[in-house]
C-alpha positions as CSV (number, residue, x, y, z in Angstrom):
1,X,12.0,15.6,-14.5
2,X,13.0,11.8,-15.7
3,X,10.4,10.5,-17.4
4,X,7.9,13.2,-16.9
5,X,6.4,13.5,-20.0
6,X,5.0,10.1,-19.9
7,X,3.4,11.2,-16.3
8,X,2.0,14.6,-17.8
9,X,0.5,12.4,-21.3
10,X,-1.1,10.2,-18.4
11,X,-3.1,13.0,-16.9
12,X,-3.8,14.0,-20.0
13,X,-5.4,11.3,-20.8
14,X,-7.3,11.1,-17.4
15,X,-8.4,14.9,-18.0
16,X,-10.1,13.6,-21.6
17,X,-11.5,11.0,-19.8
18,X,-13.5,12.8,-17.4
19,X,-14.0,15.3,-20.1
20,X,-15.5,12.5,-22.5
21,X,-17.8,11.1,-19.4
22,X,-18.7,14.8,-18.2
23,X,-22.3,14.3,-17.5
24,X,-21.6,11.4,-15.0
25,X,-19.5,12.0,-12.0
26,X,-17.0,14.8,-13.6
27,X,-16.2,16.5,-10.8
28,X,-15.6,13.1,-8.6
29,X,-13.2,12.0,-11.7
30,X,-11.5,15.8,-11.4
31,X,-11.0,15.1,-7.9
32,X,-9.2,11.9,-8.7
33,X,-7.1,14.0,-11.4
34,X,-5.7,15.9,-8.9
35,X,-4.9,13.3,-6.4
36,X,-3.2,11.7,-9.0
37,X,-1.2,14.6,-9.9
38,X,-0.5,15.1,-5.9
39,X,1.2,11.4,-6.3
40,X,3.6,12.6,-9.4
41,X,4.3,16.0,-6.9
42,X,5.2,13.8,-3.9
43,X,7.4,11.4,-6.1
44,X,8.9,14.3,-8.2
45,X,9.9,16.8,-5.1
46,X,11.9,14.1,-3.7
47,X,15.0,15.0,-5.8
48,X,13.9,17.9,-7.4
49,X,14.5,20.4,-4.6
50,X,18.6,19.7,-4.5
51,X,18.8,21.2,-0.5
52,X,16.5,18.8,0.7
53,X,18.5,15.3,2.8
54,X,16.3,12.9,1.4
55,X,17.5,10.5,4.4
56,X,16.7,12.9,6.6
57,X,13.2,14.0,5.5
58,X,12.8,9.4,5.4
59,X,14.2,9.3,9.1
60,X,11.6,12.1,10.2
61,X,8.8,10.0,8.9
62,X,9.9,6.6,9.4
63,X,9.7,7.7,13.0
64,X,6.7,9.7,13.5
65,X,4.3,6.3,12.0
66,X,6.5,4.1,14.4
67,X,5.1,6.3,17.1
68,X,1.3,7.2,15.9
69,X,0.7,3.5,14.5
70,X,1.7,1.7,17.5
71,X,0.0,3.9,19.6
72,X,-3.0,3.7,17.7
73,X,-3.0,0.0,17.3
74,X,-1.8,-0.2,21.2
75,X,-5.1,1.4,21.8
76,X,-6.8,-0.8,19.4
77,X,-5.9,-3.8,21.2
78,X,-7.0,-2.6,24.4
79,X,-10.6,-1.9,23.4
80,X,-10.4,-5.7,21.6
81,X,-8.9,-7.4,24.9
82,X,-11.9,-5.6,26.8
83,X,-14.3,-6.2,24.1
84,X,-15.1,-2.5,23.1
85,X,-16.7,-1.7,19.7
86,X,-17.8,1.7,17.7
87,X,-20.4,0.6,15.1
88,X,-22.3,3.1,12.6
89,X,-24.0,2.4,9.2
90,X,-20.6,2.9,7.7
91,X,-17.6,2.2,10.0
92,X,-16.8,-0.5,12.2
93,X,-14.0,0.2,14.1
94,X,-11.8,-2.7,16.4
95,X,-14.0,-5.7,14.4
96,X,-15.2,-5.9,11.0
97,X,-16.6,-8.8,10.2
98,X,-14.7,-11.1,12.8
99,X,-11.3,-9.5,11.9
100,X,-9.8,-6.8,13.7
101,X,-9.5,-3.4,12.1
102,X,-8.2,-0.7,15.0
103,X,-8.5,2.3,14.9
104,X,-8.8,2.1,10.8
105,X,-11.7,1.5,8.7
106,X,-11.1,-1.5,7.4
107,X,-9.1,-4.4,8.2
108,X,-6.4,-3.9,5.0
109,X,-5.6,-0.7,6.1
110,X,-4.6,-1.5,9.3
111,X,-2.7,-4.3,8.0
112,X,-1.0,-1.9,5.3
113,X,-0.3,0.3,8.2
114,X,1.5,-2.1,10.4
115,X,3.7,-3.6,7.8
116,X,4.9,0.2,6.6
117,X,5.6,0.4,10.5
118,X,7.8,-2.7,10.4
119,X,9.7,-1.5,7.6
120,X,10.0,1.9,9.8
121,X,11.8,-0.2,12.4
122,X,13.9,-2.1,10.1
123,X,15.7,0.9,8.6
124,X,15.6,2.7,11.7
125,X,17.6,-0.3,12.8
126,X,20.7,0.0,10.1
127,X,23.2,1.3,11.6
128,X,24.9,3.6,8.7
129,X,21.3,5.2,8.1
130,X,20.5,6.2,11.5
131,X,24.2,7.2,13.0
132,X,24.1,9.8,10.3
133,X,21.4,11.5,12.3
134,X,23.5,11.4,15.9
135,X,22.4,14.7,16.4
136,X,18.5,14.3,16.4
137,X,17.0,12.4,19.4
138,X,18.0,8.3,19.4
139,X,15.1,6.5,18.3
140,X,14.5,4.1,21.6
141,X,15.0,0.3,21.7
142,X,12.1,-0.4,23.3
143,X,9.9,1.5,21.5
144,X,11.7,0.0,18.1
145,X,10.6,-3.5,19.8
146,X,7.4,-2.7,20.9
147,X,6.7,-1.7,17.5
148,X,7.9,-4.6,15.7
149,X,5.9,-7.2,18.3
150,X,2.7,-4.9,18.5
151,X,2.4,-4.0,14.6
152,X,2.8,-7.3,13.6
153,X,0.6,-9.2,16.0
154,X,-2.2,-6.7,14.6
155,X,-1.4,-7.7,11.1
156,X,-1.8,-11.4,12.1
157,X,-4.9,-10.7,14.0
158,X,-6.5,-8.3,10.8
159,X,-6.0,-11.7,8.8
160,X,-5.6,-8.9,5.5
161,X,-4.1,-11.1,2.9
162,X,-2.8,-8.6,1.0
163,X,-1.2,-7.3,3.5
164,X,0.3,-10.1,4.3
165,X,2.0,-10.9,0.9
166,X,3.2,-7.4,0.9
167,X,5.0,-8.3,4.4
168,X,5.7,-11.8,3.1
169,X,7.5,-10.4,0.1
170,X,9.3,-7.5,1.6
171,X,10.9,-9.9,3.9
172,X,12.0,-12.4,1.1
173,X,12.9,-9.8,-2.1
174,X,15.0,-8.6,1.0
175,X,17.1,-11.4,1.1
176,X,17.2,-11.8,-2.4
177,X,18.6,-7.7,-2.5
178,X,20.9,-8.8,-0.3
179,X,22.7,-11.5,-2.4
180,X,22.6,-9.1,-5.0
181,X,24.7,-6.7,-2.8
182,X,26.6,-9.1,-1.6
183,X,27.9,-10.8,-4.2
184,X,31.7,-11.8,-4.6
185,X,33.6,-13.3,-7.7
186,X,31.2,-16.5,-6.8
187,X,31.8,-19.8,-9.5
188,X,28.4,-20.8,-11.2
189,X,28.0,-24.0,-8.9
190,X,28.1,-20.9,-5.8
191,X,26.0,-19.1,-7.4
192,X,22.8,-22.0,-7.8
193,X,23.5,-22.7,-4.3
194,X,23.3,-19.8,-2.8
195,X,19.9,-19.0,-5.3
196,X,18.5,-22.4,-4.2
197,X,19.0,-21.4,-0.4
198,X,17.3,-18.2,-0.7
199,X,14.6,-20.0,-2.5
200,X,13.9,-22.2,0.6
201,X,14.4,-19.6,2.8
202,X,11.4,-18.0,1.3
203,X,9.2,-21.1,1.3
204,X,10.4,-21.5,5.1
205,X,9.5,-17.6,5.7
206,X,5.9,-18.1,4.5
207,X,5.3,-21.5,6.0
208,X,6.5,-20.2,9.6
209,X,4.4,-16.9,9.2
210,X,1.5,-18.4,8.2
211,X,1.8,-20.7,11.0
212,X,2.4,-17.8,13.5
213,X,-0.4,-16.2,12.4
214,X,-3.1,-19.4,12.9
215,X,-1.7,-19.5,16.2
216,X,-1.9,-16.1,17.3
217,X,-5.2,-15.4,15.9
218,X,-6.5,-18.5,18.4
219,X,-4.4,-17.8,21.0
220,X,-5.9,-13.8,21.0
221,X,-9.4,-15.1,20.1
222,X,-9.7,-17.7,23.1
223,X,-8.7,-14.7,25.9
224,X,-11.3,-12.2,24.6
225,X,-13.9,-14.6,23.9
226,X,-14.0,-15.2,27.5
227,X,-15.2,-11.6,28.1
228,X,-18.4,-9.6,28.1
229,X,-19.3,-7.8,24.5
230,X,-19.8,-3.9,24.8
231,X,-20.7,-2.5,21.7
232,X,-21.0,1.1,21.4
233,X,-23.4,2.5,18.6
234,X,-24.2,6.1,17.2
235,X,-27.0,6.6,19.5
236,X,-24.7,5.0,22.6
237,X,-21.8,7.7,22.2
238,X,-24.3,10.6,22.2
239,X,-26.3,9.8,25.5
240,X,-22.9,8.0,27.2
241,X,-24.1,4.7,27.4
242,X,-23.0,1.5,26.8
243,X,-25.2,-1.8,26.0
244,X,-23.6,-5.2,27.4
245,X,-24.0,-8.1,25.2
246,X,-22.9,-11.0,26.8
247,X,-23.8,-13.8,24.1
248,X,-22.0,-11.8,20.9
249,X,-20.8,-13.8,18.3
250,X,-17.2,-14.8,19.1
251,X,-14.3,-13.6,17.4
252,X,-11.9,-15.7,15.6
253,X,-9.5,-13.2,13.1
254,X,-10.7,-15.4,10.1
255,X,-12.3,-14.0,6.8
256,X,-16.2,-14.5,6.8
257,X,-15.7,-14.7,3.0
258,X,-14.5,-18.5,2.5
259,X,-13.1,-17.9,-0.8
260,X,-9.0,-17.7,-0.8
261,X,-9.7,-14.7,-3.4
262,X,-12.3,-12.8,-1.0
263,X,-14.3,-12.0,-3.9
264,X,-12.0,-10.3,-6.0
265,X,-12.0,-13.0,-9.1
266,X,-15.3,-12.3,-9.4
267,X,-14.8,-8.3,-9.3
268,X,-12.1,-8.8,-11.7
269,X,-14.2,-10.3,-14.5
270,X,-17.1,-7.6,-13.6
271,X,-14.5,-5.4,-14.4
272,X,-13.5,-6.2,-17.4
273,X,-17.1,-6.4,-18.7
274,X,-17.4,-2.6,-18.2
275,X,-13.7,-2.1,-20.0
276,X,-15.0,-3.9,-22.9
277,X,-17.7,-1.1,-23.9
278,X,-14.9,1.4,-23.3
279,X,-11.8,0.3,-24.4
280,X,-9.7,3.5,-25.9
281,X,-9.9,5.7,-23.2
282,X,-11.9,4.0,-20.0
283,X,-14.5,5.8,-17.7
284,X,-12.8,7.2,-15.1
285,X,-12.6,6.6,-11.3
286,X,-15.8,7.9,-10.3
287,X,-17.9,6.5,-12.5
288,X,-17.2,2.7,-12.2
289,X,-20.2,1.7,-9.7
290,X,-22.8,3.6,-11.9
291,X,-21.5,2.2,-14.6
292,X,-21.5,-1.1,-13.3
293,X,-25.3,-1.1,-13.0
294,X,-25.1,-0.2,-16.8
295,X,-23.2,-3.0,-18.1
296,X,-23.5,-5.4,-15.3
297,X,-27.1,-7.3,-13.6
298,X,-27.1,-5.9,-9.9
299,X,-23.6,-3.7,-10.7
300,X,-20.5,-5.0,-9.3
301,X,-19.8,-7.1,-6.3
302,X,-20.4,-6.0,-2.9
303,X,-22.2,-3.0,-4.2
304,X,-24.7,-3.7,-1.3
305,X,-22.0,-2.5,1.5
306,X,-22.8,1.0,-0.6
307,X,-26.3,1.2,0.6
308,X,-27.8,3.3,3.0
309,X,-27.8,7.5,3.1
310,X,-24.1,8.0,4.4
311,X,-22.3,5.2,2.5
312,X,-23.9,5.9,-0.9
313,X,-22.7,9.4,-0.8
314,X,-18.7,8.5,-0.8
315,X,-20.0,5.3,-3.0
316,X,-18.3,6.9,-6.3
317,X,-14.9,7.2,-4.1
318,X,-14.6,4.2,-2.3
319,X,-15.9,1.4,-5.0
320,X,-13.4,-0.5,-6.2
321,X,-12.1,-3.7,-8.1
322,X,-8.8,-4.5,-5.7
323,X,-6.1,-4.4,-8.5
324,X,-4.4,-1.6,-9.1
325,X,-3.2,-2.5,-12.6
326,X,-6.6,-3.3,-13.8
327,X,-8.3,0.0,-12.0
328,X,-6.0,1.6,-14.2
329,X,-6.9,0.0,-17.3
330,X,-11.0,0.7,-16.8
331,X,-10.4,4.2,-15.9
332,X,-8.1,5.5,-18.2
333,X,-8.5,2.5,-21.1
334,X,-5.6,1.2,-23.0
335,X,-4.4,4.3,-24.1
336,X,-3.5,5.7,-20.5
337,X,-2.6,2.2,-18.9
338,X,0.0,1.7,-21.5
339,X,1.6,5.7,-20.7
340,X,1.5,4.2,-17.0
341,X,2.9,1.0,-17.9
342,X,5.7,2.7,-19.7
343,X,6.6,5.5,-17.4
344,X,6.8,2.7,-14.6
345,X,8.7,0.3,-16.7
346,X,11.3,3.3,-17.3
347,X,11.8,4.2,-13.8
348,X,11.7,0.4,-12.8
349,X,14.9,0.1,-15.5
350,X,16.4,2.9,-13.8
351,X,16.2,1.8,-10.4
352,X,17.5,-1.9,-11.3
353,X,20.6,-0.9,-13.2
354,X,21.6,1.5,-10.1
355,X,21.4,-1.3,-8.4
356,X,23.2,-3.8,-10.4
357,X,26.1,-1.1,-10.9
358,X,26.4,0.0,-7.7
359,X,26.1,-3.5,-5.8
360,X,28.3,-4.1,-2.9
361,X,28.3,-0.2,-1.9
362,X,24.7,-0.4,-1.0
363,X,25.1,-3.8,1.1
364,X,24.8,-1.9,4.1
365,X,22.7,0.8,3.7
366,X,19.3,1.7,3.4
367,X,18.8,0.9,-0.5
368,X,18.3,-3.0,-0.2
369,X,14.9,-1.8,2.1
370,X,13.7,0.8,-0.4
371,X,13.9,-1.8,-3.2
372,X,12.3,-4.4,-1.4
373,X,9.2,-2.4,-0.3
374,X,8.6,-1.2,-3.9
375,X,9.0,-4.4,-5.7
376,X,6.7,-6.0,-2.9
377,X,3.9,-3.5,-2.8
378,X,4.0,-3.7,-6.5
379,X,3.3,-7.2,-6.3
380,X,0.9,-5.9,-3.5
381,X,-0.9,-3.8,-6.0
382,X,-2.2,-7.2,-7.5
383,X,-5.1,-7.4,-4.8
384,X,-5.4,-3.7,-3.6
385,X,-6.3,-0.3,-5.7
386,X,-3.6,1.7,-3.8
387,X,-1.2,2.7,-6.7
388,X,-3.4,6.2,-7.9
389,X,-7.0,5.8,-7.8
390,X,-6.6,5.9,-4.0
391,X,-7.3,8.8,-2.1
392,X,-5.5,6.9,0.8
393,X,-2.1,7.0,3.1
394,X,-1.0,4.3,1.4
395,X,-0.7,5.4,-2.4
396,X,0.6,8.5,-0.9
397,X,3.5,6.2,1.0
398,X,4.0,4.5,-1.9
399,X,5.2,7.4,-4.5
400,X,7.2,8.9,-1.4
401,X,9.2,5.9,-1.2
402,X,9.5,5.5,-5.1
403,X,10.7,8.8,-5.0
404,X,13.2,8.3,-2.0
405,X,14.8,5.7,-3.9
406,X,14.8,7.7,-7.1
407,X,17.2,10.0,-5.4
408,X,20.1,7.7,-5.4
409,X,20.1,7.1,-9.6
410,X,19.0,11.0,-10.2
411,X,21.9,12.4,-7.7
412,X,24.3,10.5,-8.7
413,X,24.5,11.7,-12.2
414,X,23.3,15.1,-11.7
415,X,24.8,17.8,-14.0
416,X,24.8,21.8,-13.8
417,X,21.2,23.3,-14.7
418,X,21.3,24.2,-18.5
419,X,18.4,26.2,-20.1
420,X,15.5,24.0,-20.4
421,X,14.7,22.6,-23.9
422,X,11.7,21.1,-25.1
423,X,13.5,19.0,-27.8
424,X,15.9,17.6,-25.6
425,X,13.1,17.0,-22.5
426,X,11.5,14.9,-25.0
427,X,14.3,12.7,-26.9
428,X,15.3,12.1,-23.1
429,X,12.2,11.0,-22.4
430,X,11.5,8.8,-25.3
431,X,14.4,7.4,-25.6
């Protein structure tokens, strides 16, 4: 396994962690653990088990979130156009706080979903990746199309800006991976041209889509505001009834938080309050809302959305600080951030000089998209938790990619199996 020792020192770490904190929330932090060593599983039995077709086991997925996403967020729309709602004291489904959420939890989950289904499409669409597969059943046009419009009117109308700069910069390292691949025995004068026309594509990309989205989310918002509320609530779904509100609130798709950072500043600097009383080694996963009361006057923000019986009970799980870089550092303390940083900085050198050497080869394949959707939901892991303290789809999307693209670099320079050897696992790894 490339790199693994750095991933099996990382766990370590976590397991001394919980260890070290094991009168608060140990078996909620052991429960992380293992999810986290489920993310290293996924990303290692990519290339590990030498008969699997990696682009096969990608084109079987690719397609079966094409179909359950759209379908789900078809369905989602539908109960939106004709104002239907599910409301408990934990989950809001089809509006949460005036932004549309589906048939997820929350509205950046539904926004993560739809953008992993557009970039389902868009290799489904590349023409070298999915003749190979002539033999299994054609992926339709129009359901191709109907997932491209549908998933990404639902990520304008969840108004998730995360999930918008993950789409946002999928879409433009894209282009950038592409003059990379495409390069030719340019002069230097070529070469600042063609970097300051991708640059103003991008700014053109962002500008348009933010655009799009302003209009779409009034557009959407002035048909179903025109309609008749009906909320369903706990007590409506067991005795079949349904309570008509005529004079709801409308909805408009925009955040109820008017901050550009949606709170997450503020969570930031909460967080690193609690870091600085444990530096070395963190606190674990579990343990950062309780802790938070510790260090911090009224614990961290938002903790009031973690009141009530049901929601306090998965409180310890689904607390968070929305950076995936930082979560990391409070958890597992400098210690293990700096194995994480280093295992990911060695795969991330791995994965950038296949491309570099390779180059034009991969122009037309599927490589460019795996390399754009990493770099981007890396860049996405700025303002969300999903990289491993996550027990979500996402994070679990994420390492399957990272280990799809793996595959290219790893088979490429495979050699015949020799007896393992400790010394040589870890000079390789080291060094």
């Amino acid at each position: 396994m490339e790199f693994g020792l750095w991933a099996m020192a990382f766990l370590g770490v976590n397991l001394i962690t919980a260890l070290i904190h094991i009168t608060d929330n140990f078996l909620i932090n052991l429960l992380f653990l293992v999810f986290v060593s489920v993310c290293f599983f996924v990303f290692y039995g990519a290339y590990i088990e030498k008969s699997t077709d990696i682009k096969h086991e990608l084109y079987t997925v690719a397609r079966i979130f094409l179909y359950m996403v759209t379908l789900m967020q078809v369905v989602g729309i539908a109960c939106l156009v004709f104002n239907v709602s599910y409301h408990n004291e934990w989950i809001d489904l089809i509006v949460y706080e005036n932004r549309f959420t589906g048939l997820f939890i929350n509205p950046n989950l539904c926004g993560f979903a739809s953008v992993f289904v557009v970039f389902c499409v868009h290799i489904l669409t590349i023409h070298k990746f999915d003749s190979k597969y002539s033999a299994l059943p054609a992926t339709s046009r129009i359901w191709l199309a109907s997932g491209l419009f549908i998933n990404i009117l639902t990520l304008f109308l969840c108004d998730s800006n995360a999930s918008m700069v993950l789409f946002l910069g999928y879409v433009i390292v894209f282009v950038v991976t592409k003059f990379i691949t495409s390069r030719g025995d340019y002069k230097k004068k070529q070469l600042i041209l063609r970097f300051l026309s991708t640059l103003v594509a991008g700014v053109v990309i962002i500008c348009c889509t933010y655009f799009l989205r302003s209009i779409c989310q009034i557009g959407v918002s002035t048909l179903i505001n025109s309609n008749s509320n009906i909320i369903l609530s706990d007590s409506d779904v067991g005795s079949n009834i349904t309570t008509v509100l005529p004079e709801n609130s409308d909805v408009t798709f925009e955040h109820e938080n008017s901050n550009v950072d949606s709170g997450r500043f503020t969570l930031w600097n909460q967080a690193m309050t609690i870091f600085s009383h444990h530096p070395v080694m963190g606190i674990g996963k579990g343990n950062i809302l309780s802790y938070s009361y510790k260090y911090i006057d009224g614990g961290m923000h938002f903790a009031n959305l973690y009141s009530g019986d049901f929601a306090s009970m998965f409180a310890s799980f689904t607390t968070d600080i929305h950076n995936a870089y930082i979560t990391i550092l409070v958890c597992s303390g400098v210690i293990g951030f700096l194995l994480f940083m280093i295992f990911a900085f060695r795969n991330g050198i791995s994965i950038k000089k296949y491309l570099f050497r390779k180059g034009k080869e991969l122009e037309h394949g599927i490589f460019p998209c795996l390399f754009s959707f990493i770099v981007s939901y890396l860049v996405f892991a700025c303002f969300e938790k999903a990289l491993v303290f996550d027990i979500s789809f996402m994070v679990i999307i994420f390492w399957f990619i990272l280990g799809q693209i793996m595959c290219y670099n790893v088979r490429e320079k495979e050699e015949p199996l020799k007896e393992f050897s400790f010394k040589e696992s870890v000079r390789k790894n080291l060094l």
